[in-house]
N, C-alpha and C positions, 0 to 999 in steps of 0.2 A: 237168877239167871245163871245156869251155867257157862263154863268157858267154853264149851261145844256153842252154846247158843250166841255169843259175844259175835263169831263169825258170822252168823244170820241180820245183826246187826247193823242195818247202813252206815253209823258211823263208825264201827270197826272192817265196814268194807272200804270207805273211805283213808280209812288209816296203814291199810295194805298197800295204798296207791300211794300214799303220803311215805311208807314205809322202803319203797320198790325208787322214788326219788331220793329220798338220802343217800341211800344206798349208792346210786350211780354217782352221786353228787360229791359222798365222801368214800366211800372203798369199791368203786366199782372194778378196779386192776388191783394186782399184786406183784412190788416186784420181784421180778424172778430170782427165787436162791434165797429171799427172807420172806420175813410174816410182816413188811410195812406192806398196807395197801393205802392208796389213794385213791381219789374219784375227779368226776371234771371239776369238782370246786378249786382242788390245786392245779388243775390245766391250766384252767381260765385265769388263774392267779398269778403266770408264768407271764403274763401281757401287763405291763405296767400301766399303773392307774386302770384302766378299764376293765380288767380281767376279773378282779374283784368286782367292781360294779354290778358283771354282766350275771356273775354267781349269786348276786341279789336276789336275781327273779326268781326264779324256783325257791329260795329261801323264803323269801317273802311272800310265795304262796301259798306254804305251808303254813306259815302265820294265821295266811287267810282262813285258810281252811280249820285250822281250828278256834277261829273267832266265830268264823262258822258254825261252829258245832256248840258255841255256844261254852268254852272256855273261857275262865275269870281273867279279870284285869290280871292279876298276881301272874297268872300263868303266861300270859300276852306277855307283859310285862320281863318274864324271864327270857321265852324265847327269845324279845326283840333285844335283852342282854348279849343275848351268846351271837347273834347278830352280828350287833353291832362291835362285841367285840374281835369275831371274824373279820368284820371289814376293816376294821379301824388296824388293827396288827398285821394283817393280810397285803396291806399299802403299802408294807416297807418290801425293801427290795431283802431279799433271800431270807430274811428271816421271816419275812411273811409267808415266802413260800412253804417253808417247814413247818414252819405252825399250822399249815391250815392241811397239813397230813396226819398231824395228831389231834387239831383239838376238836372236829370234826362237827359242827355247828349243828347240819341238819343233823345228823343221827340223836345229837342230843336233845334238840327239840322234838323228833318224831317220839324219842322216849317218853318228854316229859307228858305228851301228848296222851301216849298208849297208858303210863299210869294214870295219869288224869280223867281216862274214860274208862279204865276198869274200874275203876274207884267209884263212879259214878253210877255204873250201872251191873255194882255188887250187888248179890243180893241182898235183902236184909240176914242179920245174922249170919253171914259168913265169914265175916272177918276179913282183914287188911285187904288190900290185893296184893297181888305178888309182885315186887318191885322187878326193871329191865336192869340188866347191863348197859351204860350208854356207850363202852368201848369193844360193843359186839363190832 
């Protein structure tokens, strides 16, 4: 399969939707005069106790979405890592809030996702696939 044909692919169309949330979730703004962007994951992180909570859902259904698609334990397993380690760091007050501008949970699960399904659906003998940046 070519990378032309990956886009043809429902679950690399899926992964454009899954990709287009991260996205909002962790750099949707930038602020102005540097190169830190943020997304609502550190909005909603700015509300104590719940704010993190609320940044769950969409986290958590990108989970779904690739348990859906039919991704290994190991990989679940990572995502629901990076997770939990967003929420769990995310609870403290101001330093949570920083953290969760750099270490950007969903983008690195939308990654690990995107190499997990080109890998998948390489062709034979094509070799690797091409690894993401997860600090795009």
């Amino acid at each position: 399969m070519s990378a032309h044909d990956h886009t043809l692919h429902p679950d690399f169309q899926r992964l454009e939707r899954i990709d287009r949330w991260a996205r909002r979730m962790d750099r949707a703004y930038r602020i102005p005069l540097t190169p830190i962007r943020f997304g609502w994951d550190a909005v909603f992180g700015l509300v104590p106790g719940i704010g993190d909570t609320l940044a769950l859902a969409p986290a958590l259904w990108i989970v779904k979405e690739a348990h859906d698609m039919g991704a290994p334990k190991v990989l679940l397993g990572q995502m629901g890592a990076n997770l939990a380690t967003d929420w769990v760091v995310g609870l403290i007050p101001l330093v949570g809030d920083i953290f969760d501008i750099g270490y950007r949970a969903n983008t690195r699960n939308a990654a690990l996702l995107r190499r997990w399904l080109e890998s998948r659906h390489a062709a034979p003998g094509s070799g690797p696939a091409r690894t993401v940046d997860i600090a795009a």
